[in-house]
ROLOKE-671659 format. One record per residue (C-alpha): x, y, z; residue in one letter. Coordinates in pm, whole numbers, plus 50000, padded with zeros to 5 digits. Example, Ala and Ser with C-alpha at 12.3 -4.5 7.8 and 13.67 -1.06 7.14 Angstrom:
2
512304955050780A513674989450714S
This chain:
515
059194207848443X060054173848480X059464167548843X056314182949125X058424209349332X057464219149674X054434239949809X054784273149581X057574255749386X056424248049039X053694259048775X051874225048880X052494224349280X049154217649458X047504201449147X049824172049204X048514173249506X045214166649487X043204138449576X044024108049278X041964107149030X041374144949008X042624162048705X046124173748664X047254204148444X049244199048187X051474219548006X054334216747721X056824240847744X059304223247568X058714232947185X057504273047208X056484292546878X056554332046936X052964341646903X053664380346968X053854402946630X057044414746569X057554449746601X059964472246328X062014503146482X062784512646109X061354509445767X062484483145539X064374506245314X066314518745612X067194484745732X067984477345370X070414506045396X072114492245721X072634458545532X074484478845240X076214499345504X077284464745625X078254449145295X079924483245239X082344480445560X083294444245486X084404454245139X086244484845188X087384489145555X087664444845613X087814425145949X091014414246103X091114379546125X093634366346338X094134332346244X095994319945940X094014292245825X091024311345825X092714340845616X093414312245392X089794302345422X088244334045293X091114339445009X089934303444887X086354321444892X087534351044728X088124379844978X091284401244947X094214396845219X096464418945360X098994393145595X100624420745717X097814435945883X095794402645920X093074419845733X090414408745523X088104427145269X085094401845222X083294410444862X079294411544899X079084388044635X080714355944878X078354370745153X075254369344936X076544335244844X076914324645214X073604336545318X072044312045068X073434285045172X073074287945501X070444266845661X066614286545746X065854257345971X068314236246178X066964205846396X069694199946688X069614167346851X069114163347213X069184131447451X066314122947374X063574133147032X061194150147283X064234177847440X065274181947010X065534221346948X064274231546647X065944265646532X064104282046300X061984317646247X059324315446474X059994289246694X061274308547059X063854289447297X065384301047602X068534298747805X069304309048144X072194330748199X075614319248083X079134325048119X079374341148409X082744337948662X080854346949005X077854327449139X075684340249393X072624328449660X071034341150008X072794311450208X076494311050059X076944343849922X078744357749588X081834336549526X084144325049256X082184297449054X082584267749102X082384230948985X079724224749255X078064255849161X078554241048770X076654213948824X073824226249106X072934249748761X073024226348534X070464206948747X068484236448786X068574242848389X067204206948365X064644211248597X062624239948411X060994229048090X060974262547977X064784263647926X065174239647639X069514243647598X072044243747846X074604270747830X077704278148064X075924288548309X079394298948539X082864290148496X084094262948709X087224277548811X088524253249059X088764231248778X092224238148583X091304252648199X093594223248054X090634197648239X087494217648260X086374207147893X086264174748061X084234182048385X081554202948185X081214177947961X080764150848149X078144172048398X075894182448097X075784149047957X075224131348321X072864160648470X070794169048175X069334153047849X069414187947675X070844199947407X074854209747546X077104236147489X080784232247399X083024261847476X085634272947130X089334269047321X091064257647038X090974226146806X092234199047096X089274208347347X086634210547077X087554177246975X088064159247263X084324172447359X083224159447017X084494126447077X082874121147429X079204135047327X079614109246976X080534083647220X078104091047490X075374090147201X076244063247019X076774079946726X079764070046458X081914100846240X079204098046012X076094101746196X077574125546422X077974150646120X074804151145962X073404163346254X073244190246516X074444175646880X076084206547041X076354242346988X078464268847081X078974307247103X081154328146902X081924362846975X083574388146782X086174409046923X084524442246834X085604466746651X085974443346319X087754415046481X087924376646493X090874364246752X092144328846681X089774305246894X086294325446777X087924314446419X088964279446464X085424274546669X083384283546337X085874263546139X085584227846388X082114233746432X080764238546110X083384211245906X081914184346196X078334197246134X077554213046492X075724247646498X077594276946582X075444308846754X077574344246620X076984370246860X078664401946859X078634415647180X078774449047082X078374481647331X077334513047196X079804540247326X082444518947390X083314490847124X080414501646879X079674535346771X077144554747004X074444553746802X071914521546776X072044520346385X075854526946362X076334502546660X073724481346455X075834479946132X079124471046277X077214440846488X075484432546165X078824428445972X080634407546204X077804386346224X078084383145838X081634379145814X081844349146095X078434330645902X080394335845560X083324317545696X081324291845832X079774283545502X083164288545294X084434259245549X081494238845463X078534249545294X075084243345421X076914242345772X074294251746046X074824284946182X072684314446400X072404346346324X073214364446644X073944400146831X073764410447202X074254451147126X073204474347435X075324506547588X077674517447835X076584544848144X078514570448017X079884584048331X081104548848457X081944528648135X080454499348276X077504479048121X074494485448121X071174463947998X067474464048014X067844495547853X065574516947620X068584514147390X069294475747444X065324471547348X065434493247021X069124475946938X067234443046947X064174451646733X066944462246495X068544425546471X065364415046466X064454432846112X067884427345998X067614388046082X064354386145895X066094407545629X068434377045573X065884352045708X068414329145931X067614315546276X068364345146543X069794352046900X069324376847130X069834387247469X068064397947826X070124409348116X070474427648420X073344453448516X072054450648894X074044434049175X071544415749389X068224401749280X065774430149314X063624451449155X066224464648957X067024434748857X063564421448768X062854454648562X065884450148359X065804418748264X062314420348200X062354447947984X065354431947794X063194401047730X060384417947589X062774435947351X063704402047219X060034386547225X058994419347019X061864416546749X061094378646706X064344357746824X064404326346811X066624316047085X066974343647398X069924336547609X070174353647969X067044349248055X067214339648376X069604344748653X071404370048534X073284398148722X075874423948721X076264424248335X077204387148303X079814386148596X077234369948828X074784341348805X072134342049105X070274310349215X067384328749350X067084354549024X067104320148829X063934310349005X062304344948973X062934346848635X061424315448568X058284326148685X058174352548410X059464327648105X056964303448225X054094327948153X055304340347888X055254302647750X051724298547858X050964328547617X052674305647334X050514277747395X047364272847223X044394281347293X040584266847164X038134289647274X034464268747363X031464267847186X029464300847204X026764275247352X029224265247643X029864300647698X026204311047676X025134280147926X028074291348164X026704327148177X022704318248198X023534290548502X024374323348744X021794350548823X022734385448805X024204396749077X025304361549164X028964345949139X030604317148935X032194299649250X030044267249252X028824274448880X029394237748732X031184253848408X034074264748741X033964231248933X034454211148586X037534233248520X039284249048811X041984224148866X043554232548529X042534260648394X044754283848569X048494285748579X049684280248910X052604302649028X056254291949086X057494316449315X054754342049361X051964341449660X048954351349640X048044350649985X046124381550163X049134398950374X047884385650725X048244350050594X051624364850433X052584374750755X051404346950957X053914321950734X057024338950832X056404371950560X059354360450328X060254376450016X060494362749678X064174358149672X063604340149976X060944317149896X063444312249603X065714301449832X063774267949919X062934258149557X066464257849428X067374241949732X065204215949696X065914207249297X069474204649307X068884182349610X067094155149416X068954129349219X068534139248842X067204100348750X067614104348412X068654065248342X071394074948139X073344038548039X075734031148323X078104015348076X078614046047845X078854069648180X081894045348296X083414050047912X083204082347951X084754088248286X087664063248169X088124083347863X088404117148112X090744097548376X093014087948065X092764123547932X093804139848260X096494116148341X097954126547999X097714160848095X094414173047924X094384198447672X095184233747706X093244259347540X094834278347251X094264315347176X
C-alpha cells in the first residue's frame, strides 16, 4: 500500500512506527506470479472433448448475435448467417484461426510503468468487487450507490497494493447514465494511477472515454493504439447470445487496441445446463465466439479469456457462490484456458448479505478455486456481497487481509545458509527460547507480516480496548483512507482539460448509452 494506515490498519502499521533508523518491512505486491500448482478436475482428453463439444455448438447450433455490423463482421470471417434469426454458425476453422492470433501476453499501461499490468499465464492480479448497484457500511447502512460512494472505492482500490486494476466497483446512480461515463472517468483518472475500466454502452460513451484517458495521458491516435490503457468487461447474454453493446464493446475496443476481459456469467441450473461440464461448454463457447470476433475486427487485438460459471439454490433461484460447484467450474476454465493458452479471468464471491462468516467462507473458498485453476486476473475479490448486488466497505477491508497473504505466499523467498541456520539453533540451549537469540533481534522487525485487520491480542487486552469485531475495526481503516487526500500529483493542467472537456460534454447533453 501506498500510504502507513492507522494502529492495526495496514500490513506495515507499527513498523512505520518505530524509532528512525530501525528497519522497515518491505513488500511488493504490485506485480504477483501464482506460485500454487494448478490443479485439473478432468483429464486432458476430457477437456479436449469439452473444447470439441464447444467447437461443435458454434458450428451447428450458432450464437445469436444481435448487432448487424458484427453479423457482417463474422460473414467477412467466414461464419454462416441467418438475418432472420440473427444467428450465426462460427466454423472451427476461423476459431482456430482466432486463437492464434490472439495475444499470450498483453502489457496494459497504467499511470505510471511501476502500476503496468502484465496479463499473461502465470502472472495473478486482483480486483475488488465490481459492478454492484447497492453499497453498504456499519455507519450509513445499505443504500443505492452512489457517486460519493464511487469515488470513496475507488480511493480504497488505490490504497491496497494488492489490487493492481480498478473495476466498477458500484454504479453511481445519482449520476444520469447519459453523464456517468464522464464522472467515472474523470474519478479513476483523478483518484487512482491504475489501470481503469471503461464500461461497453455503445460507440459514443466508449469513445468519448477514449478521448479523455488519450488526453489525460498524453498520448496521440497512434500511441494510444499500440497499447493497452483501459479494459473492459464483456458478458454474454447466456444461452448463446451477444446483445448489441457486448458486440460493439469487442468491436471499439479491440479496432482502438484496448483489452477486452469475455466473461460469461453463466449459472448452472438456470442459464447454463445443470451440470459443471455442460455449463462448462456453453461458457467455453461464448467465450470463443466473442475472442473470434475480436480478432476478425482486428487481429492480434488484446483480449482475456474469461468465465464466472457457479449455480443457482435450487429451491430459491437465486445465486449462489463460494460453492463446491463454483470451485470445480473454475478449475475447469482453468484447464480449458491453458488448453488454448490465453490470459484468464475468474471470479470469487459471496451470496451472503452482511459481512460475516458466511461471507468470509464464501468468498474464500471461491478464491482458492481460482488460485488452484491458475487465473490470471481474479475479480471480486474483495468486498463482495449478496451475489454482486452489494459492495461492503468493511468486507473490502477483511478481504484484503486474506489477498494480502496470499501475495506474501507469491513473493520470494531465499532461504539462509545452512550455517546461519545451524548458528541460530546452537546460540539457544535446549530447553531455552529464541526471544533475545541475536538471529530474532537482527530480524524481527521484518520478518513477519503484520496484520491489517486482525488482532492478536490475548482476549482480556481484547476486551479491555472496547472488544470490537473485525467488521468494526474495519470500520476505522476505511474511514481513515478515503479521508486522506489521494496526492497523486497528477498535472493540474490536464485535470482542468479534462473537466472542460466534461462541462462541454454535459452542456451538450452527454451521450446516452445504446443497447
Amino acid at each position: 500500500m501506498n500510504e502507513p494506515a492507522p494502529s492495526r490498519g495496514g500490513r506495515r502499521g507499527r513498523r512505520d512506527r518505530t524509532a528512525e533508523g530501525a528497519p522497515v518491512r518491505k513488500t511488493d505486491y504490485r506485480r504477483l506470479r501464482n506460485p500454487f500448482p494448478q490443479m485439473n478436475l478432468y483429464s486432458e482428453d476430457q477437456i479436449a472433448s469439452i473444447h470439441h463439444a464447444a467447437l461443435t455448438m458454434l458450428e451447428e447450433l450458432g450464437m445469436k448475435i444481435l448487432l448487424p455490423e458484427a453479423r457482417r463482421i463474422f460473414a467477412g470471417g467466414g461464419a454462416q448467417i441467418d438475418e432472420s434469426s440473427e444467428m450465426v454458425r462460427i466454423g472451427r476453422e476461423m476459431v482456430t484461426a482466432a486463437l492464434d492470433s490472439a495475444p499470450r501476453s498483453i502489457l496494459c499501461r497504467a499511470a505510471r510503468p511501476d502500476r503496468d499490468v502484465l496479463l499473461e499465464p502465470g502472472m495473478l492480479v486482483f480486483q475488488p468487487g465490481a459492478g454492484a448497484p447497492h453499497a453498504t457500511d456499519l455507519e450509513r447502512g445499505r443504500r443505492p450507490g452512489t457517486g460519493s460512494d464511487f469515488r470513496e472505492l475507488i480511493k480504497l482500490t488505490q490504497h491496497f497494493d494488492v489490487l493492481q486494476m480498478v473495476p466498477p466497483l458500484v454504479e453511481p446512480q445519482d449520476v444520469p447514465m447519459s453523464l456517468r461515463h464522464y464522472f467515472t472517468m474523470e474519478a479513476q483518472l483523478t483518484l487512482s494511477d491504475k489501470l481503469p475500466f471503461i464500461f461497453s454502452r455503445g460507440t459514443p460513451q466508449v469513445l468519448e472515454s477514449f478521448e479523455m484517458l488519450r488526453d489525460f495521458r498524453g498520448c496521440d491516435d497512434a500511441g494510444f493504439g499500440q497499447e493497452s490503457h483501459c479494459y473492459t468487461i464483456i458478458n454474454t447474454n447466456s444461452p448463446r447470445q451477444i446483445d448489441i453493446p457486448m458486440a460493439q464493446g469487442l468491436i471499439d475496443f479491440a479496432r482502438h487496441g484496448q483489452l477486452s476481459i469475455v466473461t460469461p456469467f453463466t449459472l448452472m441450473g438456470a442459464m447454463a445446463p445443470i451440470t459443471v461440464d455442460a455449463a462448462m461448454t456453453l461458457s467455453h463457447a461464448e467465450a470463443l465466439a466473442a475472442i473470434t470476433l475480436t480478432q476478425l475486427a482486428r487481429p492480434g487485438a488484446p483480449v482475456c479469456y474469461g468465465t464466472f460459471t457457479s449455480n443457482v439454490d435450487m429451491k430459491s433461484g437465486a445465486p449462489a457462490f463460494g460453492t463446491p460447484e463454483h470451485f470445480r467450474a473454475s478449475l475447469v476454465a482453468g484447464q480449458l484456458a491453458r488448453h488454448i493458452d490465453l490470459p484468464w479471468r475468474c471470479a470469487s464471491g459471496s451470496a451472503a448479505n452482511i459481512n460475516d462468516s458466511q461471507a468470509a467462507n464464501e468468498t474464500q473458498f471461491a478464491l482458492w478455486g481460482c488460485l488452484m485453476a491458475g487465473a490470471t486476473v481474479v475479480i471480486h475479490a474483495a468486498g463482495w456481497l449478496e451475489g454482486g448486488l452489494t459492495v461492503s466497505y468493511e468486507k473490502l477491508i477483511t478481504d484484503m487481509e486474506v489477498l494480502q497473504m496470499v501475495a506474501e505466499l507469491c513473493a520470494d523467498s531465499t532461504p539462509d545458509s545452512p550455517q546461519v541456520n545451524l548458528d541460530a539453533l546452537a546460540e539457544v540451549a535446549p530447553g531455552g527460547h529464541f526471544f533475545a537469540a541475536a538471529h530474532t533481534m537482527s530480524r524481527y522487525q521484518t520478518e513477519f507480516y503484520e496484520p491489517l485487520v486482525a488482532d492478536w491480542a490475548n482476549f482480556g487486552t481484547w476486551t479491555d480496548s472496547g472488544a470490537k469485531t473485525a467488521s468494526q475495526r474495519a470500520t476505522g481503516i476505511w474511514k481513515d483512507i478515503v479521508s486522506r487526500d489521494a496526492g497523486l500529483g497528477h498535472d493540474p493542467a490536464r485535470i482542468g482539460a479534462m473537466q472542460d472537456f466534461i462541462a462541454a460534454r454535459t452542456a451538450a447533453g452527454g451521450a446516452l448509452p445504446e443497447g
